[in-house]
C-alpha positions as CSV (number, residue, x, y, z in Angstrom):
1,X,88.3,108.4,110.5
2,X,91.2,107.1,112.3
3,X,91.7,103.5,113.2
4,X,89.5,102.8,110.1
5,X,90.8,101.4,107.4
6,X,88.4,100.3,103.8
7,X,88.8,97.2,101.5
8,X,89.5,98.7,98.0
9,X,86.0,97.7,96.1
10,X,87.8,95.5,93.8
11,X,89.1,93.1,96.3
12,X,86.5,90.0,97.0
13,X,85.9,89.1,99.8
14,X,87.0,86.8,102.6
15,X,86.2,83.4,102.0
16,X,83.9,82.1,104.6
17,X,81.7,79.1,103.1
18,X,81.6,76.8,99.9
19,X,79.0,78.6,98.6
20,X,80.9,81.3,98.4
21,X,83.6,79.7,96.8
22,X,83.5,80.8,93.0
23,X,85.2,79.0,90.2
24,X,87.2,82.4,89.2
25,X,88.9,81.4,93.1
26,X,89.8,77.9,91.1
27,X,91.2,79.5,88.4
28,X,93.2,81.9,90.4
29,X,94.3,79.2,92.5
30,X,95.4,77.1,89.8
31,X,96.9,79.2,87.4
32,X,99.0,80.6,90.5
33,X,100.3,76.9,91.2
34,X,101.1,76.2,87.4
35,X,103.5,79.3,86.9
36,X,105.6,78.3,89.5
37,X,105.0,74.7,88.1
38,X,105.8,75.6,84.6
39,X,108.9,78.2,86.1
40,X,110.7,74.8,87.8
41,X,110.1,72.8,84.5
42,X,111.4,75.1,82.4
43,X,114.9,75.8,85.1
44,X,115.6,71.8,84.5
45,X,116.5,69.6,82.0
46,X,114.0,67.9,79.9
47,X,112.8,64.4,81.6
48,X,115.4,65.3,84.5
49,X,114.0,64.5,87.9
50,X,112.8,67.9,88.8
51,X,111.0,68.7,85.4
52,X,109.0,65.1,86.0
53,X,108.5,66.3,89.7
54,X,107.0,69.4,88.1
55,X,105.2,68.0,85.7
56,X,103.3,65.4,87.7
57,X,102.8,68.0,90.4
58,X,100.9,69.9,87.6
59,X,99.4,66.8,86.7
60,X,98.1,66.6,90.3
61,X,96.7,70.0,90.1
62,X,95.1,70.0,87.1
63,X,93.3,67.1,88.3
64,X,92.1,68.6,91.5
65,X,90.8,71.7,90.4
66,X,88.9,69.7,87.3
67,X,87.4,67.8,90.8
68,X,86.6,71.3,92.4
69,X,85.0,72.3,89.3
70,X,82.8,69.3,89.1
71,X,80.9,70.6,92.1
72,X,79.5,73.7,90.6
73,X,76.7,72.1,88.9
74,X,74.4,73.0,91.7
75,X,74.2,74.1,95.6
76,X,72.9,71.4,96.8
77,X,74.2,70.7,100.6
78,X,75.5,67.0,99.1
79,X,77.3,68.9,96.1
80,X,78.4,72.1,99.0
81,X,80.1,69.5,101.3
82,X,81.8,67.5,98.5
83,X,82.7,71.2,97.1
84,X,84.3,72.3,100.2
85,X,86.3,68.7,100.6
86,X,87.7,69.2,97.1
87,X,88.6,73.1,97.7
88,X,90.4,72.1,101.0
89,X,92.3,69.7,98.9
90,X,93.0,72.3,96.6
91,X,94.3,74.3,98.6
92,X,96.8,71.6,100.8
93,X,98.9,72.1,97.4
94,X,99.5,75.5,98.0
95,X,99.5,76.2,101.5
96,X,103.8,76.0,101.4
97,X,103.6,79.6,99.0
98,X,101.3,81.0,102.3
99,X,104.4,81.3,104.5
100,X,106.7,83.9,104.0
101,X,104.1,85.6,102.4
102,X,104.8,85.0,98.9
103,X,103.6,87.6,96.1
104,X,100.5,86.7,94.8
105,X,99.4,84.3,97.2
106,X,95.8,85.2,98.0
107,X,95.3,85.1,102.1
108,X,91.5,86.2,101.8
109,X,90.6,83.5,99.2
110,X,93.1,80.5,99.1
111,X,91.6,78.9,102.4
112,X,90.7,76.1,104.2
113,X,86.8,76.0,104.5
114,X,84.8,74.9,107.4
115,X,81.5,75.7,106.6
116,X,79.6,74.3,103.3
117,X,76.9,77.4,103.2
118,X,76.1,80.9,105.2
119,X,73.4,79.4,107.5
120,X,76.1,76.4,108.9
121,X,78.9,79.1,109.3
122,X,76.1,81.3,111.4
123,X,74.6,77.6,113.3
124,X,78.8,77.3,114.4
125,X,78.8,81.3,115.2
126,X,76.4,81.1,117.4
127,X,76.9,78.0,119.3
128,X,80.4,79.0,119.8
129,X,78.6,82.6,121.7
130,X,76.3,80.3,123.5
131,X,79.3,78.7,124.7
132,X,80.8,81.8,126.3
């Protein structure tokens, strides 16, 4: 089939909607901040400005994705909006590793979210055709 092309099945998929959002996509997230974190720290003298940069940037993260994991108790639309505020400060942190295309950086997960659940990303879908 030409013009085709296939996802390989072990990529997820695009992130869409807070629900969506999984805390494995936290994890990834985070652990992707704190090796380039830990890589400045460890380039720089002990307590010199750039380690304590580092470290209070990883302090920073840390605390953000414990925030983003606070949300996963339950889907309610109050714990889906608050989950999709906390991802999208997240992900601020590690929006300057998007350009240039840096390895590893995840472009299908590693988003900023508009939409708290399926049904509100299909409500904007189809106001935005009704529109045309």
């Amino acid at each position: 089939m030409t013009g085709t092309t296939t996802r390989p099945p072990s990529r997820p998929a695009e992130l869409t909607h807070a629900a969506a959002l999984t805390e494995a996509d936290v994890d990834a997230l985070t652990a992707y901040l704190k090796a380039r974190l830990d890589e400045v720290r460890d380039r720089n003298d002990y307590l010199s400005d750039e380690w304590r940069t580092a470290m209070s940037l990883s302090l920073v993260v840390s605390t953000q994705a414990d925030r983003v994991r606070d949300t996963f108790t339950d889907d309610s639309p109050e714990l889906l909006l608050a989950r999709r505020r906390q991802w999208n400060e997240l992900v601020w942190l590690v929006r300057p590793w998007e350009y240039g295309a840096a390895a590893g950086y995840d472009t299908t997960r590693w988003c900023h979210l508009i939409h708290a659940d399926a049904e509100d990303a299909a409500r904007a879908a189809a106001y935005r055709r009704s529109c045309l």
